[in-house]
C-alpha positions as CSV (number, residue, x, y, z in Angstrom):
1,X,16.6,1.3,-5.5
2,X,12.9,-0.5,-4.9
3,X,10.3,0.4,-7.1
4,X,8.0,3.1,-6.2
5,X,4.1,3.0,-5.6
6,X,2.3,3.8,-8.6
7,X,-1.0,3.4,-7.5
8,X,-3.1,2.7,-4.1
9,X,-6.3,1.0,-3.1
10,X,-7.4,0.8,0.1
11,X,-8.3,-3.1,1.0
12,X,-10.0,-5.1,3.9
13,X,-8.7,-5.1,7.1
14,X,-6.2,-2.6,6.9
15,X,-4.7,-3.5,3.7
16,X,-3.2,-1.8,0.9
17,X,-3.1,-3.6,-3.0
18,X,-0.5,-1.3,-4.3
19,X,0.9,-0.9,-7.6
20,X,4.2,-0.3,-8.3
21,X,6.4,1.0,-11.0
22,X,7.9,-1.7,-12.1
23,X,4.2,-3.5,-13.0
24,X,4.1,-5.6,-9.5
25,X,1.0,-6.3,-7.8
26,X,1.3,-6.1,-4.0
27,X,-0.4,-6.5,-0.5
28,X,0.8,-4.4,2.5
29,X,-0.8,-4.9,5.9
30,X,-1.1,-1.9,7.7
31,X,-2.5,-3.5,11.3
32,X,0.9,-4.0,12.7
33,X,1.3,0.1,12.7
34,X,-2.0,1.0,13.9
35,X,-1.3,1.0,17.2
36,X,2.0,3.4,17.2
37,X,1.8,7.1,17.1
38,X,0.8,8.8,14.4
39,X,-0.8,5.6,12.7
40,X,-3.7,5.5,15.6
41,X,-5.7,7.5,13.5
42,X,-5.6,5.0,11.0
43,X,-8.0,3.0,12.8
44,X,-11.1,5.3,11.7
45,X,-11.4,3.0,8.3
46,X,-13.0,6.1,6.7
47,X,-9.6,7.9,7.2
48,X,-8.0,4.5,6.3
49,X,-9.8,4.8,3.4
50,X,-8.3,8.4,2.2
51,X,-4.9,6.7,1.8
52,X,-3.4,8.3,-1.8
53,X,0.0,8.0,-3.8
54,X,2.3,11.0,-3.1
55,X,6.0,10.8,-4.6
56,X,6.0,7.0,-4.7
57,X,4.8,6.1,-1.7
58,X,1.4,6.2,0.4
59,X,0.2,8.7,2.6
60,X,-3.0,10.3,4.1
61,X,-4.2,13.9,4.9
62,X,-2.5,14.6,8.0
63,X,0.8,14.0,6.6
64,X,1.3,9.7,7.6
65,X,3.2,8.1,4.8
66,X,4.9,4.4,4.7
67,X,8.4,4.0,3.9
68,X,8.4,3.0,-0.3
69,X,11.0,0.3,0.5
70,X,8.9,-0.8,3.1
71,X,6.1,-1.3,1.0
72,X,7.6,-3.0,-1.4
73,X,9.8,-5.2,1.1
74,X,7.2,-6.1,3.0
75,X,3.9,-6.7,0.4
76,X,2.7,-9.9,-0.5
77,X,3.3,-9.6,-4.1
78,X,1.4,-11.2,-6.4
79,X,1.4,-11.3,-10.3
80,X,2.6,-9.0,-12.5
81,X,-0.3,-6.5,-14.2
82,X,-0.9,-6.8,-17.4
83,X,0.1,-10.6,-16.9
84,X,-3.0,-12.8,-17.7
85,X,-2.5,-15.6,-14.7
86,X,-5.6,-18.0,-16.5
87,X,-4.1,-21.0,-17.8
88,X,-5.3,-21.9,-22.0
């Protein structure tokens, strides 16, 4: 099983920098989606912008949500938190 989202924040351009259980740092695009059914209202950035963690995955108000393998699948992932990247 992927890791789960542990925590959500809402980025430029219809991006998501998640957090997920296992301590990786990820970027998920959500612009791909935003033109397919219940994702159209995701286009209102203010709306965008109320995206929150339920169960381990993201979703907004009027019940969207994003696969959690997908999420992790299909982020950019990037260093690991906690992990200082700055070279001594």
């Amino acid at each position: 099983m992927n890791p789960r989202v542990k925590k959500v924040t809402p980025g430029p351009g219809f991006t998501l920098l998640l957090e997920f259980t296992n301590g990786e740092l990820g970027t998920y695009d959500c612009s791909p989606l935003l033109d397919f059914g219940v994702f159209t209202e995701m286009r209102d950035v203010t709306y965008f912008n109320r995206a929150f963690v339920l169960d381990g995955t993201v979703a907004w108000p009027h019940d969207q949500d994003i696969d959690p393998d997908t999420l992790y699948l299909d982020s950019v992932r990037g260093v690991v938190a906690g992990e200082d990247s700055r070279q001594t």
